[in-house]
ZAMARGU-4260 file (C-alpha; in steps of 0.2 Angstrom, whole numbers, plus 5000, padded with zeros to 4 digits):
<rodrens>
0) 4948/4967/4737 | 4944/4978/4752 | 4939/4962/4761 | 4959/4957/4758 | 4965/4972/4763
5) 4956/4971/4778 | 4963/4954/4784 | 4979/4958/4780 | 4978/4974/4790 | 4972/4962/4805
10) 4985/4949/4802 | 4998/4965/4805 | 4992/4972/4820 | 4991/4954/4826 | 5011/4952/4821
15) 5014/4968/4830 | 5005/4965/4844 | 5014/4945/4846 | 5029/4954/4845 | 5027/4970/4856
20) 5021/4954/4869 | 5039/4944/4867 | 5046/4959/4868 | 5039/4964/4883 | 5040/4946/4894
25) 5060/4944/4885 | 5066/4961/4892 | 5056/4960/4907 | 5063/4940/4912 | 5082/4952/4908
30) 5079/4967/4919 | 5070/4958/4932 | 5084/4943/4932 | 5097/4955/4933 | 5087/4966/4948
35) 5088/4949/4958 | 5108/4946/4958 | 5108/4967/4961 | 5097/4966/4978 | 5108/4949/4983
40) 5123/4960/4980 | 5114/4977/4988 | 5109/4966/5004 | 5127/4963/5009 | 5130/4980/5004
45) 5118/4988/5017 | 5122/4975/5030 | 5143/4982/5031 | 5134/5001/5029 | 5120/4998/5044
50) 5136/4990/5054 | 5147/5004/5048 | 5136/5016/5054 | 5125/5012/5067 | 5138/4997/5074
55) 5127/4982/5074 | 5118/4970/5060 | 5099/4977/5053 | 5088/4962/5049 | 5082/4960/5033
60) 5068/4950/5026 | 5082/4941/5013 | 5089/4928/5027 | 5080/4916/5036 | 5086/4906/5052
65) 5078/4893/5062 | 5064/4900/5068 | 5046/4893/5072 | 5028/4901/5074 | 5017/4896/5091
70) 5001/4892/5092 | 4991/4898/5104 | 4981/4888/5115 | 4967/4888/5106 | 4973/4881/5090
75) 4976/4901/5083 | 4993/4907/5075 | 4997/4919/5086 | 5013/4922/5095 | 5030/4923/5085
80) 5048/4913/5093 | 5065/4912/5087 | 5075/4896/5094 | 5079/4898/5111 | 5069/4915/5111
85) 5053/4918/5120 | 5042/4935/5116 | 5029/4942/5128 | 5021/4955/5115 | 5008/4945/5104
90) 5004/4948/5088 | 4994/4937/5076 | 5004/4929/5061 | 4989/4936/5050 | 4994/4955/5052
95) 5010/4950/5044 | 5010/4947/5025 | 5020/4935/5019 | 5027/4943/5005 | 5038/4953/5015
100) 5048/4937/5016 | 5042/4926/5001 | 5047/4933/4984 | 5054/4920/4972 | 5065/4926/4961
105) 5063/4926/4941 | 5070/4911/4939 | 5064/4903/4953 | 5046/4906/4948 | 5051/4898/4929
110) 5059/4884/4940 | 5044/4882/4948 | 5034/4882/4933 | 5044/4869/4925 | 5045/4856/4938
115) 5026/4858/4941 | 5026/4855/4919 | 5036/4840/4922 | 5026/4831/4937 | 5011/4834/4925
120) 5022/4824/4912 | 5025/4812/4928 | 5043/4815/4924 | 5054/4813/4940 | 5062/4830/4940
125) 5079/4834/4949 | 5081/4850/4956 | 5099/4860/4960 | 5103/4871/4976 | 5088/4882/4980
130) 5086/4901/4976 | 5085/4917/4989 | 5069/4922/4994 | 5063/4904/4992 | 5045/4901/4998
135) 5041/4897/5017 | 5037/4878/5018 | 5024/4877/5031 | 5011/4889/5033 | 5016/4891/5053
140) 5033/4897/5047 | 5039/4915/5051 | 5056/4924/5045 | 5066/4928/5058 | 5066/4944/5055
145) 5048/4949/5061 | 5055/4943/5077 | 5068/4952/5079 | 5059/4968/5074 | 5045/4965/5091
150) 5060/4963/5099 | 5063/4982/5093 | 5046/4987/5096 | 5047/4978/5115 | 5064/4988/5118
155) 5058/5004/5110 | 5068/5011/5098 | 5061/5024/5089 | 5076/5032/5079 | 5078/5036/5061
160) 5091/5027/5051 | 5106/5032/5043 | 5098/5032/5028 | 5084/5041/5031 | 5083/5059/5030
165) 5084/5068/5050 | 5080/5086/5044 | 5067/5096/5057 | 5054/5093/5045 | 5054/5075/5043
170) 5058/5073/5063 | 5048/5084/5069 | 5037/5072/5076 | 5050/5065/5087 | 5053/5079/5099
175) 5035/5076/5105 | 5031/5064/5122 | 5014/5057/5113 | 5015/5048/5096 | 5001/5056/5087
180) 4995/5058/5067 | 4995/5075/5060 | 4979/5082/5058 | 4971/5095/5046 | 4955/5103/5053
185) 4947/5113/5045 | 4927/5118/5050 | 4919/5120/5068 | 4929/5115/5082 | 4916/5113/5093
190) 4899/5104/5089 | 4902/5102/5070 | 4886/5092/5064 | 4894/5081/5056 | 4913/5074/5055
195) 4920/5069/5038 | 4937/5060/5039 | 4948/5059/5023 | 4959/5044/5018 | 4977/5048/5009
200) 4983/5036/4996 | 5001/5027/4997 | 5016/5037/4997 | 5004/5054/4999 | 4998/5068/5014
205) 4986/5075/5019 | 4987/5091/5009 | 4982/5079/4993 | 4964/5084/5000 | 4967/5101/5011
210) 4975/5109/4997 | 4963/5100/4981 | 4947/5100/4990 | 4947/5111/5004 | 4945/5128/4996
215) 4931/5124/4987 | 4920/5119/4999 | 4905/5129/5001 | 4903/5138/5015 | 4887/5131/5020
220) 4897/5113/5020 | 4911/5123/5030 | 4902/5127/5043 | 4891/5112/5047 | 4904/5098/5046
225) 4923/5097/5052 | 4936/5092/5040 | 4948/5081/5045 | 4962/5077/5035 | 4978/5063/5042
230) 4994/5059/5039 | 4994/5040/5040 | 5007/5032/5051 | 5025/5031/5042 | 5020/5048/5031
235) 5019/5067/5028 | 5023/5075/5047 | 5017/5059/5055 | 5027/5049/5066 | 5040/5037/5057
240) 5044/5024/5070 | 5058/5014/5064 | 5051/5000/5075 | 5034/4997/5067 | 5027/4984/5056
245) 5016/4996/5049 | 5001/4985/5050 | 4983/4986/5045 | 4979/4987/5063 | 4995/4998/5068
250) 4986/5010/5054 | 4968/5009/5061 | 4975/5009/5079 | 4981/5028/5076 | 4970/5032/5066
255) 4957/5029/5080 | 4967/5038/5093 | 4977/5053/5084 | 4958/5057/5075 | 4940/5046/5083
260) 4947/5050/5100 | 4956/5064/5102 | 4944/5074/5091 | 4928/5067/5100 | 4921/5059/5085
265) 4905/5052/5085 | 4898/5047/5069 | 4906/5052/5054 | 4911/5050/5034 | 4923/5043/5025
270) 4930/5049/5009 | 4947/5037/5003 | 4961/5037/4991 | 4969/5021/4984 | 4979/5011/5000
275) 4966/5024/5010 | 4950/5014/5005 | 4957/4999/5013 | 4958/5008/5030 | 4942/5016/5026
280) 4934/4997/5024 | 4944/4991/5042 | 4937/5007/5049 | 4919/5002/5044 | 4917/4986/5049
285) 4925/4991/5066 | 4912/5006/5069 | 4898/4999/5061 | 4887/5009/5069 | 4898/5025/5066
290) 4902/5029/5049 | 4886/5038/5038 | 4895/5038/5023 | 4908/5027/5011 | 4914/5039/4997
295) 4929/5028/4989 | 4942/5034/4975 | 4952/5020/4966 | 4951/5005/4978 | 4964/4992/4974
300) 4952/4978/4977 | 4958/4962/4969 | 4947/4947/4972 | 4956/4930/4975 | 4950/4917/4965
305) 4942/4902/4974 | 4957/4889/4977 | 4972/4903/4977 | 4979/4896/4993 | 4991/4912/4994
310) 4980/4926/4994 | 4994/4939/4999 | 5006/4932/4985 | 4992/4934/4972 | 4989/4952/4975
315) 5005/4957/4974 | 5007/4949/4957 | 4991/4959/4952 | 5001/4972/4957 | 5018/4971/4954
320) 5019/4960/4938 | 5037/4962/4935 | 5035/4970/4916 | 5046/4982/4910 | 5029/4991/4901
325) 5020/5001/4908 | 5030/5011/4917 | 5019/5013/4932 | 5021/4992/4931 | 5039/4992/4933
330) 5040/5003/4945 | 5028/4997/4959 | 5037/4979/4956 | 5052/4987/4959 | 5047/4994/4976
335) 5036/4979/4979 | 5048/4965/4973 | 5067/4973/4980 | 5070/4975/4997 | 5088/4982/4997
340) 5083/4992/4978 | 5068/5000/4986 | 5079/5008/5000 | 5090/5014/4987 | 5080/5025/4980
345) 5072/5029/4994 | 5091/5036/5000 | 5094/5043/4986 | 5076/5053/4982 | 5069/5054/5003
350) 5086/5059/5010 | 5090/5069/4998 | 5071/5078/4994 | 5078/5097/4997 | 5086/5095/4982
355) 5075/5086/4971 | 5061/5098/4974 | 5071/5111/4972 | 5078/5102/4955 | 5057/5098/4950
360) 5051/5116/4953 | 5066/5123/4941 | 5064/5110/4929 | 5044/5114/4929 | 5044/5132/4934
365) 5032/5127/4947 | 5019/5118/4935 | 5018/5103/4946 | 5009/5106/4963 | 5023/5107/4975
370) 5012/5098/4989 | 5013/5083/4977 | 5031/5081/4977 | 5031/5086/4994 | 5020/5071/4999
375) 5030/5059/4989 | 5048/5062/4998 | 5040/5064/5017 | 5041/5046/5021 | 5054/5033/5025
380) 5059/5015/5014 | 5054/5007/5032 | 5033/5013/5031 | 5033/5012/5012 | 5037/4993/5014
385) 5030/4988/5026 | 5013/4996/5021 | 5015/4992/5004 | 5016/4971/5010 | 5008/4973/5026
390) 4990/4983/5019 | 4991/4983/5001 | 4995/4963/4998 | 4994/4958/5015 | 4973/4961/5015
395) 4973/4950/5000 | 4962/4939/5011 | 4952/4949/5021 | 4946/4961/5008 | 4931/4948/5003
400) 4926/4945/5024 | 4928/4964/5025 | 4916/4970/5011 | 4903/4957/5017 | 4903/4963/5032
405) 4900/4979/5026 | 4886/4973/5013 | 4877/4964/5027 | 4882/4975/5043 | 4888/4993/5039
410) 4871/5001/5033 | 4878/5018/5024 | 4879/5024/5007 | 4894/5017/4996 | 4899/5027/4983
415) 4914/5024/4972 | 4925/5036/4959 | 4938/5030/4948 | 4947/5038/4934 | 4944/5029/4917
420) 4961/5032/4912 | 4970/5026/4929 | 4984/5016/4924 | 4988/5012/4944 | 4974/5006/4949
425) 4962/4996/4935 | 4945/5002/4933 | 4940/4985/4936 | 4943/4985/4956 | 4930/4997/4954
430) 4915/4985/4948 | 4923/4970/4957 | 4918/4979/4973 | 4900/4983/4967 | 4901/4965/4961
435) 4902/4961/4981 | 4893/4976/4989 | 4878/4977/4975 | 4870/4992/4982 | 4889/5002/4981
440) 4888/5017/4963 | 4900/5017/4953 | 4907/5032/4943 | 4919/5031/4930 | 4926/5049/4927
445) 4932/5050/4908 | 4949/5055/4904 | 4955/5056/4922 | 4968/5046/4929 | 4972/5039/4948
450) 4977/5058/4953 | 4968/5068/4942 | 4953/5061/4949 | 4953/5074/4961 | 4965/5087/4955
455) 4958/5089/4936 | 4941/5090/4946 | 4943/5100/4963 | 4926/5110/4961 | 4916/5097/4953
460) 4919/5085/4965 | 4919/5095/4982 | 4901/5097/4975 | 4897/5079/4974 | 4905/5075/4991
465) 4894/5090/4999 | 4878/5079/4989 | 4883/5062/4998 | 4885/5070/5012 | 4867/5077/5013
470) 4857/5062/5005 | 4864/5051/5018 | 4854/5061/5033 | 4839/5060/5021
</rodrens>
């Protein structure tokens, strides 16, 4: 009898479970269907508004128009040309993600399915018209787009658009002659013994570490090591080019002048958040020789399986799945999937931020830490975007060469937290890393997630950093 009951309480949860699943992928294949007409419909929209406003067309990554990529000489993709166009600035096709300008639709991808179901059939199939956002066919193909945004970049225009918000504080960076991060330093100005650079996640500031970690600090640790603290490029009070591709190496590349350079830094640490530990990887195998310390936090590391020809489209899928549930799922596939969507509510949230954190601190009476939402709003659709596909998915294949590099080359100490409850980034990132750099410690913080990881653990941790960073001059 309790062996019945027992089944049958299985066979239930199994029912449920099939059905929570079909309920899922059917409202998911509605939502996302329906998000694919809206963006078509939001494209033309924004082209009449960016006409309207600023009197000439925007590019877009929705069209695509004869367009080729050149190789260079010596057989590398590197320069990108439009019909009839010539480009002096290089810039290699690699830096570029593809899924900026390849995301199937919905129904694209089940079309896709079914024709591949029905040549394993051997049945003939016969296709109709072809979707938006259809796939590149050759692998030396570039949207158009990325062309006409170098041609931007050559001619320098750095302006905000109307979308985005012009208030002093998100221009400040503007009114100044050199294009530099914002820095936080905290610590000896002059021959600290030690420089230790901190990493920001995506969408965040710098004050996610000078106002979390910073004050607790001992004072020992305060006055032997500088702290420094960024705004990555596209974020907080940093410079917002309209211009750039916002590319790992566009990241790295001002990292290295607004911070290693300008600050005279030597050797120093690294301690990364999120989109921040793939910077801090790019940063490690560049200064090899530099970096004393690896201190990552939630690296979205997703390794490509062997034969996945389209490493970039893979990572996105892992992490933008188009599902309605989780929440946190369908909201990075909304920003990761929907151009014209995306800028949407970045209008109507970024623009508009005064209000909403006015709105957020009377709704929470101050219970949510105002440099949180402050972080989230100070950036534009443009560097959201472009990060998201140019780092994010974009490293999809070089995250394997990179932590190889670092196994075999980059001799420091690697150590890793992650919250067991993080529902942004899975936990299993975590141990795929340490799967690739064996000597890398992994800590699995219970009942934290991807932000509580440091916030729910301020003390704690400015501890266990002040640790690595002594251990790795023993």
């Amino acid at each position: 009898m309790v062996a019945s009951s027992s089944s049958m309480a299985i066979s239930a949860k199994w029912v449920l479970i099939t059905i929570a699943r079909f309920s899922n992928e059917a409202l998911s294949f509605f939502l996302f269907s329906l998000l694919d007409v809206i963006d078509v419909l939001l494209c033309f929209v924004y082209k009449v508004a960016d006409f309207f406003y600023e009197s000439e067309w925007k590019p877009c990554y929705c069209s695509s128009h004869d367009q080729e990529a050149i190789s260079s000489g010596d057989g590398n993709k590197i320069l990108v040309s439009e019909k009839g166009l010539s480009l002096s600035t290089k810039l290699k096709l690699e830096e570029v993600s593809d899924t900026l300008y390849t995301r199937p639709s919905l129904l694209s991808d089940l079309s896709k399915v079914t024709v591949n179901e029905l040549r394993r059939l051997k049945v003939k199939p016969f296709v109709i018209g072809s979707t938006a956002n259809a796939a590149v066919g050759s692998t030396f193909t570039v949207n158009s787009t990325i062309v006409e945004m170098l041609q931007e970049k050559i001619n320098g225009g750095q302006s905000p658009r109307w979308s985005e918000c012009n208030c002093k504080l998100c221009s400040c960076w503007s009114s100044s002659t050199k294009q530099s991060l914002f820095v936080r330093s905290q610590g000896p100005k002059d021959h600290p013994r030690e420089d230790v650079l901190f990493i920001h996640g995506f969408i965040s500031s710098s004050a996610f570490w000078t106002e979390t970690l910073f004050p607790h600090f001992s004072a020992s640790a305060k006055s032997a090591y500088r702290l420094l603290a960024v705004d990555l490029l596209g974020f907080g009070r940093s410079p917002k080019p309209a211009n750039s591709l916002y590319t790992l190496k566009e990241h790295v590349d001002m990292i290295e002048s607004s911070v290693l350079e300008t600050h005279k830094v030597k050797s120093f640490h690294i301690v990364a958040h999120s989109l921040g530990c793939i910077l801090a990887l790019a940063l490690a195998v560049k200064h090899p020789g530099s970096v004393k310390s690896l201190t990552l936090l939630a690296p979205p590391y997703y390794p490509v399986p062997k034969g996945e020809e389209e490493a970039s489209q893979y990572v996105m899928r892992k992490v933008a799945p188009r599902r309605v549930w989780p929440p946190i799922a369908l909201g990075a596939s909304i920003a990761c999937w929907y151009e014209h969507i995306s800028r949407t509510v970045c209008l109507l949230i970024c623009k508009n931020h005064r209000f909403w954190e006015f709105l957020t601190k009377l709704i929470t009476r101050n219970r949510i830490e105002s440099f949180l939402v402050e972080g989230f709003f100070a950036h534009t659709h443009n560097a959201a975007w472009h990060t998201l596909h140019n780092v994010i998915c974009g490293t999809g294949g070089k995250m394997e060469r990179y932590l190889d590099i670092i196994r075999e080359t980059v001799k420091c100490e690697v150590n890793i937290f992650h919250g067991g409850d993080d529902d942004v980034v899975p936990v299993e990132c975590s141990y795929n890393l340490k799967a690739r750099v064996p000597r890398a410690r992994v800590n699995v913080v219970q009942n934290k997630d991807h932000i509580t990881i440091v916030m729910g653990r301020r003390k704690a941790f400015a501890r266990e950093l002040e640790g690595i960073w002594r251990n790795s001059n023993a």
